[in-house]
Backbone as CSV, one residue per row, in Angstrom:
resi,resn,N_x,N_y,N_z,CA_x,CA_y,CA_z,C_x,C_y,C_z
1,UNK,16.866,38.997,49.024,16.763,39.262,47.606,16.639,37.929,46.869
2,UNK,15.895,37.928,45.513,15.502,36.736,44.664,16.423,36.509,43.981
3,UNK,16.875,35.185,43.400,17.580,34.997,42.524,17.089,34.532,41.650
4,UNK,16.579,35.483,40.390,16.219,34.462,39.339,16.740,34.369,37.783
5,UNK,16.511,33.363,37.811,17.197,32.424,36.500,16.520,32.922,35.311
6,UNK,16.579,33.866,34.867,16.130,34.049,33.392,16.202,33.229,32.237
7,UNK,15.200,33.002,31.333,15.949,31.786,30.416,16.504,31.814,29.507
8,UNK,16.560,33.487,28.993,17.392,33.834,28.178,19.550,34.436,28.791
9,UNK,18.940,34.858,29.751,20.557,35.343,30.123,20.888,34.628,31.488
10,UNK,20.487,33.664,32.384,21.185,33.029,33.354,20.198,33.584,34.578
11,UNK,21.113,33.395,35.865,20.688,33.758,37.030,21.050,35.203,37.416
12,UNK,20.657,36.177,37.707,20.524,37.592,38.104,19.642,37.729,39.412
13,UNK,20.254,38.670,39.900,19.930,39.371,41.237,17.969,40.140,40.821
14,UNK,17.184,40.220,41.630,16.005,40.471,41.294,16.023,41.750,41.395
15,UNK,17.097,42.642,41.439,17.262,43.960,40.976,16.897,44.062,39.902
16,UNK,17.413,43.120,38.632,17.676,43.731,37.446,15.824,43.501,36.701
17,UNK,15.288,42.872,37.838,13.998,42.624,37.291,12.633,43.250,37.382
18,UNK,11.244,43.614,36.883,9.839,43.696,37.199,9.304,42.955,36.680
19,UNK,8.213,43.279,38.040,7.550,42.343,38.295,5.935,42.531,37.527
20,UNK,5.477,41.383,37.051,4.229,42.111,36.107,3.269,41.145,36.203
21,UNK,3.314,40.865,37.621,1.846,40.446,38.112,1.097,39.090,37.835
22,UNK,0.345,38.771,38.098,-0.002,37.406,37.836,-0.343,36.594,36.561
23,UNK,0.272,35.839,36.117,0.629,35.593,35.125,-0.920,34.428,34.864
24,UNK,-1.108,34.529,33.646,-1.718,33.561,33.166,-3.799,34.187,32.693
25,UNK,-3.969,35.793,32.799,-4.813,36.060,32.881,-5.396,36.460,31.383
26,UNK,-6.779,35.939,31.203,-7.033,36.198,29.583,-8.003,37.671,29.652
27,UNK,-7.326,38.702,28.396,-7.966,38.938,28.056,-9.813,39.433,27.777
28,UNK,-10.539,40.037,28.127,-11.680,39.863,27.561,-12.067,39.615,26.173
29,UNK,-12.742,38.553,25.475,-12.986,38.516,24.175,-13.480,39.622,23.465
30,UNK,-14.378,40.423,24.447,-15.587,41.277,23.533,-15.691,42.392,24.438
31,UNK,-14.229,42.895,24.877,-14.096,44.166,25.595,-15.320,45.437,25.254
32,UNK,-15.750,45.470,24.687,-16.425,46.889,24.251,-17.923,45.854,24.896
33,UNK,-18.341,44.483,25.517,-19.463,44.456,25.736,-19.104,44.728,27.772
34,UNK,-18.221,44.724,27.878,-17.862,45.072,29.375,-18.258,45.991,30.038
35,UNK,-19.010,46.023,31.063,-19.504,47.232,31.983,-18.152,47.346,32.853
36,UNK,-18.189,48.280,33.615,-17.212,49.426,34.024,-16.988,48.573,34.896
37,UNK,-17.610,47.633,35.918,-17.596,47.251,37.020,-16.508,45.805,36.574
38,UNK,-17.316,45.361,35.318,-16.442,43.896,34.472,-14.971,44.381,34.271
39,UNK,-14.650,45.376,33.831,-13.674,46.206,33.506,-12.679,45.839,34.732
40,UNK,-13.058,46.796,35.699,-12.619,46.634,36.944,-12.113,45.386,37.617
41,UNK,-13.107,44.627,37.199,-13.050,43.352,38.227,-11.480,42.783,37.213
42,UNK,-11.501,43.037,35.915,-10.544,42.030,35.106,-9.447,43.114,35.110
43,UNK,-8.831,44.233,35.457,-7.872,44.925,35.637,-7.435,44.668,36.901
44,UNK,-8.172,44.726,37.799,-7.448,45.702,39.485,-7.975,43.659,40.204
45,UNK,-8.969,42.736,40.292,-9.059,41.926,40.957,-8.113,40.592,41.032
46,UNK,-7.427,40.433,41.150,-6.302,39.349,41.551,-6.771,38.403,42.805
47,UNK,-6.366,37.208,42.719,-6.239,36.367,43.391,-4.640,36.521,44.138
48,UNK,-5.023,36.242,45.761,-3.459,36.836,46.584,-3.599,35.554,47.577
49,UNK,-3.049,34.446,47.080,-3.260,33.372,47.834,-1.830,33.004,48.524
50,UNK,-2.309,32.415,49.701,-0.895,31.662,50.323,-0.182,30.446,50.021
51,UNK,0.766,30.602,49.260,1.252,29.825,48.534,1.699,29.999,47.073
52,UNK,1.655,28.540,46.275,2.127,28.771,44.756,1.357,29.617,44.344
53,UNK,2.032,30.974,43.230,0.956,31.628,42.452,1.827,31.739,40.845
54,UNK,1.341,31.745,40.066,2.429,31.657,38.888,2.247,33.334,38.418
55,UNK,3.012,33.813,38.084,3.507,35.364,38.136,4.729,35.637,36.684
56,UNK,4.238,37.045,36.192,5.115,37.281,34.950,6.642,38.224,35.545
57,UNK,7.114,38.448,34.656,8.112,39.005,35.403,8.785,39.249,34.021
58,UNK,9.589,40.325,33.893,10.264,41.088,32.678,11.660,41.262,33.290
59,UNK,12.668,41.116,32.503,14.016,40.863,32.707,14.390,43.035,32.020
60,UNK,13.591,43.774,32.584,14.120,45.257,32.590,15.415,45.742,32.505
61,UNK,16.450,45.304,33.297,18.089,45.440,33.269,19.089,44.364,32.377
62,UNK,18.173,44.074,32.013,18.487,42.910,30.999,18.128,42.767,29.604
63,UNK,17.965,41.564,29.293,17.663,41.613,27.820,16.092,41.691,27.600
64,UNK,15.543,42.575,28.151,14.060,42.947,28.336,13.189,42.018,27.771
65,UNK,12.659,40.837,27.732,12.000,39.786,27.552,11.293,39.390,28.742
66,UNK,10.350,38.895,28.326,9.038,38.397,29.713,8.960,36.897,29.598
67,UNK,8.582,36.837,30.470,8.664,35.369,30.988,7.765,34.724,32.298
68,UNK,7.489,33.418,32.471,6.388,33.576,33.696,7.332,32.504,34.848
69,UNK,7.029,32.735,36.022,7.655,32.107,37.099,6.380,31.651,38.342
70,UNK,6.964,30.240,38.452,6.090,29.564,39.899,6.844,29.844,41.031
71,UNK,6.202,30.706,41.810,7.164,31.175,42.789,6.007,30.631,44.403
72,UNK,6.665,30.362,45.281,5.991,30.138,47.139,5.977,31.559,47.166
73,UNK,4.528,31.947,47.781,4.391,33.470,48.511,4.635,33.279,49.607
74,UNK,4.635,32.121,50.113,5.486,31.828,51.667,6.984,32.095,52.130
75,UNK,7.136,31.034,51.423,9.094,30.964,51.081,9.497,31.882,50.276
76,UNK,8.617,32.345,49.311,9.361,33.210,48.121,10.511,32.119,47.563
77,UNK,10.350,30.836,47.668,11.226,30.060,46.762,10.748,30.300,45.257
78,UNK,11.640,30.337,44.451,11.197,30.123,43.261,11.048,28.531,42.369
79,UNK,9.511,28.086,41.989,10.020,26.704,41.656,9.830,25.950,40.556
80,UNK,9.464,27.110,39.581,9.664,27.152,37.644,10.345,28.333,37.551
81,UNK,10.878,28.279,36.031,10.143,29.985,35.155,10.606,29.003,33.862
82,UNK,9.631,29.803,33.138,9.302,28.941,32.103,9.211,30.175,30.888
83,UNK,9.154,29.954,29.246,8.876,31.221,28.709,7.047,31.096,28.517
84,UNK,7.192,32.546,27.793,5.561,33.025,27.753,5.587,32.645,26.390
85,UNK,3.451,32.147,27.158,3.039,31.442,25.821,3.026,29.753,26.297
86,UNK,4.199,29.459,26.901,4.530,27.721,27.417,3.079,27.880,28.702
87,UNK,2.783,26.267,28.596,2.343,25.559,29.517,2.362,25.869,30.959
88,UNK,2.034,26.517,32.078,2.841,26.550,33.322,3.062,24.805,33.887
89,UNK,4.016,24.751,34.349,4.523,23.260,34.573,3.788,22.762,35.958
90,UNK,3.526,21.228,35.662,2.970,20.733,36.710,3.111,20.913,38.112
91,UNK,3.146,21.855,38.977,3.529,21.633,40.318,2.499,21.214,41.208
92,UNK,2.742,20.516,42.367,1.902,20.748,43.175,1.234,22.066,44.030
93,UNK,0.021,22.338,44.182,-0.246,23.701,44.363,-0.688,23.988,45.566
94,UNK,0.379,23.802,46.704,0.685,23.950,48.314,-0.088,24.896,48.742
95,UNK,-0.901,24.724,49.562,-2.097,26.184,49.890,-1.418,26.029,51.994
96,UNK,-1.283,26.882,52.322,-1.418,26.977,53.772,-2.085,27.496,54.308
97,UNK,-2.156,27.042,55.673,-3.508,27.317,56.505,-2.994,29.107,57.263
């Protein structure tokens, strides 16, 4: 199980949390010029890489606020969380073979 540090209420068990996917994705500007397929690709297509991926995450059992986290898909270490809207912080971005 994860332990993460929320930045509003401390460290909590990753029970009290969801998870809301990869963090950092914009928007379409001019949604209504999007074909079904564009649609698609910007809903359901994610990048699932080995290694750092920066990811949102909502404090649900908690004081329900979102927030984004640099987490290892390897280790599952966690090694930001930062709030939304902020910068994601410099890490190095560890890819494995």
């Amino acid at each position: 199980m994860l332990l993460i540090d929320c930045p509003h209420c401390g460290p909590r068990a990753e029970l009290e949390f969801s998870y809301g996917h990869e963090a950092h994705i914009e928007r379409p500007k001019d949604p209504d010029a999007l074909s079904d397929s564009d649609w698609a690709a910007y809903l359901f297509l994610r990048e699932n890489p080995k290694g750092v991926i920066l990811e949102r995450w909502v404090h649900s059992h908690g004081c329900r606020r979102w927030f984004n986290v640099a987490r290892d898909t390897v280790s599952y270490e966690i090694l930001a969380v930062y709030p939304m809207g902020a910068e994601p912080p410099k890490l190095e971005q560890a890819r494995y073979v």
